[in-house]
C-alpha positions, 0 to 999 in steps of 0.5 A, spaced: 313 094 205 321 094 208 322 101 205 316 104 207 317 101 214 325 105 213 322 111 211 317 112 216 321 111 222 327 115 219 322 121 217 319 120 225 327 120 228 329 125 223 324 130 224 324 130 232 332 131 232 331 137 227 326 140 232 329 138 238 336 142 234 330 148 232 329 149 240 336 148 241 337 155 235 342 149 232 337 150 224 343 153 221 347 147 221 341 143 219 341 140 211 335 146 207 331 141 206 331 139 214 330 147 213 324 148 209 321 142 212 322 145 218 319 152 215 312 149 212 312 145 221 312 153 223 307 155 218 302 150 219 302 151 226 299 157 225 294 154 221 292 147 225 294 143 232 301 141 234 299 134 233 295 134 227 302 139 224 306 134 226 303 128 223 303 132 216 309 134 216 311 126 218 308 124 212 311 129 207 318 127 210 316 120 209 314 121 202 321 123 201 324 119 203 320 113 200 322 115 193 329 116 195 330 109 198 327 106 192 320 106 193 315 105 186 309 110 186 306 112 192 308 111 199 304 106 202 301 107 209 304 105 215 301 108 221 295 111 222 298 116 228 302 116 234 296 112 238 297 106 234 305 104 233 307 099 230 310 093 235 309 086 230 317 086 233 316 087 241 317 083 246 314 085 252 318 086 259 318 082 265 322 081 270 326 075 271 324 070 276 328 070 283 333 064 282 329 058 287 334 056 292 337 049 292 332 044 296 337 039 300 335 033 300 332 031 308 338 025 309 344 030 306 350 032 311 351 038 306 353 044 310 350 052 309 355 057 306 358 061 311 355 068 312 359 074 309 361 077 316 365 070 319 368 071 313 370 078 314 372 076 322 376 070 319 381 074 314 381 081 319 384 075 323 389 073 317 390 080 316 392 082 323 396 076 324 400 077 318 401 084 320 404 082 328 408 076 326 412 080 319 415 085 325 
């Protein structure tokens, strides 16, 4: 099932790059067998819809390339369209949580941090009295 999933996500990839270089009139750097597959992609445009040509040509590139990486007898299905991906290794997204602030204690003689402009204020100062006493 290894291959399998190999083969299709490398016959998925590779064909959106051959068609991506298609649109781009790069078609004569692909390899002919990207050429021909891209030859039968044109002739069943005409035959069918976008999506179901697409997903045709996907699953002869994918053949190919299961037999190529070792595959024994026919390709197995993996995916059954673009509707149902494969996500059994996707971790959903969530945002991380805001870092809670420290709680002081009701007792504790801690000091809160100086602002960010009395800091400023302090090394303009440091800065302007170097300055004089230097000349």
């Amino acid at each position: 099932m290894m291959i399998a999933r190999r083969a299709d996500t490398r016959a998925r990839a590779d064909f959106a790059t051959w068609k991506m270089m298609a649109k781009l009139n790069g078609t004569s750097a692909l390899p002919t067998e990207a050429q021909n597959f891209l030859a039968s992609y044109n002739a069943l445009l005409k035959e069918m819809a976008e999506g179901k040509a697409t997903e045709t040509i996907i699953g002869r590139i994918y053949q190919n390339y299961y037999a190529e990486m070792g595959g024994v007898g026919p390709a197995p299905e993996v995916r059954s369209g673009p509707a149902e991906p494969v996500a059994d290794n996707v971790t959903a997204f969530r945002r991380p949580t805001g870092r809670p602030k420290p709680v002081l204690p009701a007792g504790s003689n801690a000091r809160p941090q100086l602002p960010v402009a009395l800091i400023f204020a302090c090394l303009v100062v440091v800065y302007v009295g170097i300055r004089y006493f230097w000349r």
